[in-house]
N, C-alpha and C positions, 0 to 999 in steps of 0.2 A: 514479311515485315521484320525487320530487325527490332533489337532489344531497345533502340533508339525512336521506337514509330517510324522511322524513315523504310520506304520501299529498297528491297536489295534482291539481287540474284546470285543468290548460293550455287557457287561454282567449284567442283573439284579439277583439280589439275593434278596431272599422274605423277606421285614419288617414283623413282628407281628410274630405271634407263631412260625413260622417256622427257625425264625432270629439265634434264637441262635446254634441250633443246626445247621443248613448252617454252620455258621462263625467253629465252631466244628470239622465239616467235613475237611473243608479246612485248618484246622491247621494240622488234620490229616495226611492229602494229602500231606503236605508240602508247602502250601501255607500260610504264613501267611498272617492274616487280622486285618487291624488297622482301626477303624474308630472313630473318634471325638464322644463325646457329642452331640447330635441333631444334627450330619452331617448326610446328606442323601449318602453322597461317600466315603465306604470305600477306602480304600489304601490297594495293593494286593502286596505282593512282586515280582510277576511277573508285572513287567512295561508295558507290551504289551495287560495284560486286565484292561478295565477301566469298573469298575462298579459303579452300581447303586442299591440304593434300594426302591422297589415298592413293591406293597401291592400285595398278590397272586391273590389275585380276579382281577388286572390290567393288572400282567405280559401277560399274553397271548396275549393280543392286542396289546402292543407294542412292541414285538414282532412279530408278525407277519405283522406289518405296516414297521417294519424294524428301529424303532426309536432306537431297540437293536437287539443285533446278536441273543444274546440267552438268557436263562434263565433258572430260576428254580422256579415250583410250583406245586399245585395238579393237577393231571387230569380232577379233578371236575373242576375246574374253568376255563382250556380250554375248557372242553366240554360245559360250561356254557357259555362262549363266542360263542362256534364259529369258535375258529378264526383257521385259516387255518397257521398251524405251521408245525414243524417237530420232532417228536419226538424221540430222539438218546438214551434216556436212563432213564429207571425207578430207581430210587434212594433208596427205601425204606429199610430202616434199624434199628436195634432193640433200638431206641434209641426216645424220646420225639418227636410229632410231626413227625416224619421220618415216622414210622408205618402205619399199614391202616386205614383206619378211612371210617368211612358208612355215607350218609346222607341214613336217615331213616324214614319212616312216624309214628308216634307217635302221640297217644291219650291220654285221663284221663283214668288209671285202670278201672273210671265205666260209661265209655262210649260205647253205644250203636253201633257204626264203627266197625266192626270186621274184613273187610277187605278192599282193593283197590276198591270194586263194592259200597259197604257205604259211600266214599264220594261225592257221586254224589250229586250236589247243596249245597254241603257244603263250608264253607270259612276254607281255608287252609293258614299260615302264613310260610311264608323263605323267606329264602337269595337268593337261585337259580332259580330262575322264570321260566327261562326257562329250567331248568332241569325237574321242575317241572309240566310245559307244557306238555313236552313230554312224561314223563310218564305217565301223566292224559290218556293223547292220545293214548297211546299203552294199556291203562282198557278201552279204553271209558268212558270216567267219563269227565263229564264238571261240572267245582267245578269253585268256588270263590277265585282267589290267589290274596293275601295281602302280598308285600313287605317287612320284615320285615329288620329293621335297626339294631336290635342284643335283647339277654334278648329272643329268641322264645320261648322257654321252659317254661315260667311263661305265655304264654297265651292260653292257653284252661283253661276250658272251657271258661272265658269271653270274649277273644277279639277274638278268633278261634276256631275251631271245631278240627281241627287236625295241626299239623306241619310237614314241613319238615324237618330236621336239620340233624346236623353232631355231630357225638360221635366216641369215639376212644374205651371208655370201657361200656357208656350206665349209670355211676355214674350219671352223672346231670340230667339226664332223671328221673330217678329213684327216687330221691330227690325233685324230681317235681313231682313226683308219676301220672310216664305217663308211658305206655308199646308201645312198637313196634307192628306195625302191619304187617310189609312188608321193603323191606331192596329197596333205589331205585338204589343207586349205592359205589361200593367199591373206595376208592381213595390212591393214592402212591404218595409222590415227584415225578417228571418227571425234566429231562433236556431236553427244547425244543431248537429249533431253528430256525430263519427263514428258509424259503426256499431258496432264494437268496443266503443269507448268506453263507449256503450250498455250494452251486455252487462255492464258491471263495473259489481256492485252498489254501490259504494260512490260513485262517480263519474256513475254515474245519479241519487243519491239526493240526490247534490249539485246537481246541474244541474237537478233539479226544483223542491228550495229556491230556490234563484236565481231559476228562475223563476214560482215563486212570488211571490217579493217584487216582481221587473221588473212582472210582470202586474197586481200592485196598487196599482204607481206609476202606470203607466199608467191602470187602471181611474179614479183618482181625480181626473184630469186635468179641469177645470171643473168640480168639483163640490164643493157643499160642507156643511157639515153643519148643521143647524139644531134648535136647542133651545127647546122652548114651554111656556107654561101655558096651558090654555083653558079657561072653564066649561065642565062635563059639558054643560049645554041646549044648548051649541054646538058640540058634539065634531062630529056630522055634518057640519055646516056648516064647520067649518076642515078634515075631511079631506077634502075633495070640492076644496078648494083647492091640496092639496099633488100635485103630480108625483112621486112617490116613487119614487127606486129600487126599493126595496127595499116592502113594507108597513111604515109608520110604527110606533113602539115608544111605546106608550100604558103609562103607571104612572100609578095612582090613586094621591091623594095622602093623607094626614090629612082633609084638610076634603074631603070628599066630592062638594062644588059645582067643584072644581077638578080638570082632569085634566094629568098633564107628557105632551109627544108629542116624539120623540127622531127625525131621519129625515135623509134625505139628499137635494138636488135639484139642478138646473144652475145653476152659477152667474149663466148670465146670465140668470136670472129672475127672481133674489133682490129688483132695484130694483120689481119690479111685483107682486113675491107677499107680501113683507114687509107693506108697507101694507095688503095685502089682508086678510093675515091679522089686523092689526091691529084693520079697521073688524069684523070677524069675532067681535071681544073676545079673541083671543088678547093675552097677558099676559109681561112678561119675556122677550121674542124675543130668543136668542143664537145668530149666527153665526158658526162656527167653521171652520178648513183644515182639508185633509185632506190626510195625505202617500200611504197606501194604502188601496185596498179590496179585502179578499181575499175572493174570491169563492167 
């Protein structure tokens, strides 16, 4: 309950890399998001969630302490916590930050480490400690972990023997003229949520709307919609052309030589399928966006 008696669902949504593209999504979705200059609380056009913004590496814990209902971050940084949440929904979509991304063990190109058994007694630097822990533990390897506060990538060989870190393409790695030895795990945005939280019907039923709608901003990403007329003699021959999501949405018209096909496909195959369809006798070809598709 908010400070108003009114029902709400405390939501954080991830400051730093992840921000922008969040806020993206929810425009998407139909949510839109306003937030001040150095305000930590955006403003959601649904009145009944009130967010907050926290850094990814935090979400998970206040969340699961209940100080918010739910959230969004990587699964790295839950599993780095700990913390005992619920996770309703993986996010990951073709778009900055959304995508997957590796924390990865990385050396100098001419370092002697070749594999997870080589850093045994070695000093290793990251952010996830205890990510890092655990995988030590699953080589058996008892190494030296040094916390690192950011910049990992500039420290082998002097300050470190290897690092753990997180890359999306391996560019900054690269550029530091370091290689991968071993991948220790993949990470996606997630929507978690308390467990509690959960339990209460009203605020489940919320958080499923929601994600509802995220899930259809997302689904509709490169795709787009396409509207036809074709002769009936040719109805075959143009659907053998189309990639359909979904099976195509065929209405016979008045004139009975003519059929309308209503459907959905990637966008980037529009520049080679359009004219296809065309030499095909399709007729009045209309291409239209899509904000969601609700599945």
């Amino acid at each position: 309950m908010s400070a108003r008696g009114k029902k709400t669902l405390k939501l954080g949504l991830p400051k730093g890399s992840l921000q922008e593209t969040t806020f993206k999504l929810f425009n998407l979705a139909g949510y839109d998001v306003q937030v001040a200059s150095r305000s930590y609380y955006p403003e959601l056009s649904d009145v009944e969630i009130e967010c907050v913004l926290i850094r990814a590496q935090e979400m998970a814990r206040y969340v699961e302490q209940g100080v918010l209902d739910a959230g969004i971050t990587g699964i790295d940084w839950t599993l780095e916590s700990r913390a005992k949440v619920k996770e309703l929904a993986d996010l990951r979509a073709p778009w900055p930050s959304y995508g997957p991304v590796r924390w990865v063990v990385a050396v100098k190109k001419n370092s002697p480490i070749k594999n997870p058994a080589d850093l045994q007694g070695k000093r290793i630097a990251t952010e996830v400690v205890g990510l890092t822990k655990r995988y030590l533990k699953q080589h058996g390897v008892t190494a030296d972990i040094e916390f690192s506060w950011g910049a990992t990538e500039v420290k082998p060989p002097l300050l470190a023997d290897a690092i753990i870190d997180v890359t999306a393409t391996g560019a900054s790695l690269r550029a530091n003229d370091l290689r991968v030895i071993d991948t220790v795990i993949e990470s996606t945005p997630r929507f978690i949520a308390n467990p509690v939280s959960c339990k209460d019907e009203w605020k489940r039923r919320k958080m499923d709307r929601l994600l509802l709608m995220l899930r259809g901003a997302i689904h509709a990403v490169g795709r787009v919609g396409l509207m036809l007329n074709a002769p009936s003699q040719s109805l075959d021959k143009v659907l053998a052309l189309l990639p359909a999501l979904e099976t195509p949405t065929i209405s016979y018209l008045s004139d009975e030589r003519w059929v309308a096909i209503n459907t959905i496909v990637e966008e980037r195959v529009v520049t080679e399928l359009v004219p296809a369809l065309s030499e095909a006798g399709a007729r009045g070809i209309v291409e239209y966006p899509l904000n969601k598709i609700i599945e």
